[in-house]
C-alpha positions in Angstrom: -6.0 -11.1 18.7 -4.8 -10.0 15.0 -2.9 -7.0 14.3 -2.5 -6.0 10.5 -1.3 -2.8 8.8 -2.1 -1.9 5.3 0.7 -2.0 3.8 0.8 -5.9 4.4 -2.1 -6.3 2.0 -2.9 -5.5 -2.0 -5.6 -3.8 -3.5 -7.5 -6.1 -5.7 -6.7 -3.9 -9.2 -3.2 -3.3 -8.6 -3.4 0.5 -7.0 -6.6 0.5 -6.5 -10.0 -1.0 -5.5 -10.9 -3.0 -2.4 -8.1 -4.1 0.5 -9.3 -6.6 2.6 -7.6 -6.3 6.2 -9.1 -8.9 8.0 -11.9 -11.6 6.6 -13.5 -12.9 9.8 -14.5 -14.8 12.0 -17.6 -12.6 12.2 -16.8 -9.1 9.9 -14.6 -8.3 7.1 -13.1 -5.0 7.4 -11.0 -3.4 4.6 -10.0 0.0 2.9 -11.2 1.1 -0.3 -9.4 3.5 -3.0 -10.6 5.0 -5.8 -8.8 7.7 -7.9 -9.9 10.1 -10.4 -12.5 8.9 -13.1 -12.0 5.1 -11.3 -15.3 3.6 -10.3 -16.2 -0.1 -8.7 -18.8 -2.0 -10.4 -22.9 -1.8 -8.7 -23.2 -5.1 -6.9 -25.7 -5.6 -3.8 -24.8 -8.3 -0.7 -27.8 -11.2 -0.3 -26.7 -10.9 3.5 -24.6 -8.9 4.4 -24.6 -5.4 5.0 -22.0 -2.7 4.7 -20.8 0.2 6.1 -18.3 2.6 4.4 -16.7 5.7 6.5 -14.7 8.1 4.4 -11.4 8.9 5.1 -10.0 11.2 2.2 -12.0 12.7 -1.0 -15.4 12.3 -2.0 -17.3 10.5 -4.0 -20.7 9.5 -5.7 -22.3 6.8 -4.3 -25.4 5.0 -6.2 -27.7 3.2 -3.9 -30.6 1.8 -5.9 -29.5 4.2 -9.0 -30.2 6.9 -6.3 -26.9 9.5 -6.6 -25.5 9.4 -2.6 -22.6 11.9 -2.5 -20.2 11.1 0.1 -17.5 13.3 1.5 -14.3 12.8 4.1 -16.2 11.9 7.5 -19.4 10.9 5.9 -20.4 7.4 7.1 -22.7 5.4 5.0 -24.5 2.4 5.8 -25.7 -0.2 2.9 -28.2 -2.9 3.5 -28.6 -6.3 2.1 -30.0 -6.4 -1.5 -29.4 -2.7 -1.4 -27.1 -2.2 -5.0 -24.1 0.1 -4.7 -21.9 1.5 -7.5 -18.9 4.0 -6.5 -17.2 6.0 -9.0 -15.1 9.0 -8.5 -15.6 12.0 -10.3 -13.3 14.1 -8.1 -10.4 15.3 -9.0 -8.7 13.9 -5.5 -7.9 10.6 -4.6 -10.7 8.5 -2.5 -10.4 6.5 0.5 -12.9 5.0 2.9 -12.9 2.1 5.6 -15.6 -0.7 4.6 -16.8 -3.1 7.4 -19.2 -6.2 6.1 -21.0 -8.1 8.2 -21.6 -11.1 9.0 -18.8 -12.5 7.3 -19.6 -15.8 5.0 -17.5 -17.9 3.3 -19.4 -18.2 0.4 -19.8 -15.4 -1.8 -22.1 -13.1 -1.3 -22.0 -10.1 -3.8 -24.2 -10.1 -7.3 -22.6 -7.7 -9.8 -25.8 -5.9 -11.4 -25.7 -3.1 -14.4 -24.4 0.0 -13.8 -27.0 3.0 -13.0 -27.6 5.8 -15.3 -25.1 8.6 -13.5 -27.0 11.9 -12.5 -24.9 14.7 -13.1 -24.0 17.6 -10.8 
């Protein structure tokens, strides 16, 4: 059994950016936050697979350089190889849950080029 709240962990960029809650034995499971203009670099998973429900905001996913906009209660589901570049373009704060699974100890995301960004 593990029992963790939020406030116990940091976001990797300070106020922002990924939280990891847990990291195993079989998922990871975090929160994400992204606030106006902020935006996390595309990167695709060799094996894993992620799944990101939204919380607060909205937000423009690209899968594959395809423009995904994502909204509070939207889940979206990312497969292995599958790139993925957030960036917020809101004018309100983001937050989503992220689960990855299977969790591996050895790393497993490739940071790629960011996509050309379709406009509204």
């Amino acid at each position: 059994m593990l029992k963790v709240n939020e406030s116990e962990n940091e976001f990797r960029f300070g106020d922002h950016g990924p939280k990891y809650l847990t990291k195993g034995p079989n998922v990871d499971l975090g929160v994400v936050v992204l606030k106006p203009g902020q935006d996390f670099p595309n990167h695709y998973h060799t094996t894993c697979e992620e799944i990101f429900y939204v919380l607060e905001g909205s937000i423009d996913f690209y899968i594959d350089g395809v423009r995904v906009p994502a909204k509070t209660g939207d889940m979206l589901q990312v497969r292995p190889n599958e790139a993925h570049y957030l960036i917020n373009q809101s004018q309100q704060n983001f937050k989503a849950v992220f689960i990855k699974s299977p969790h591996l100890q050895e790393k497993d995301s490739v940071v790629v080029n960011n996509p050309d960004l379709e406009k509204e």
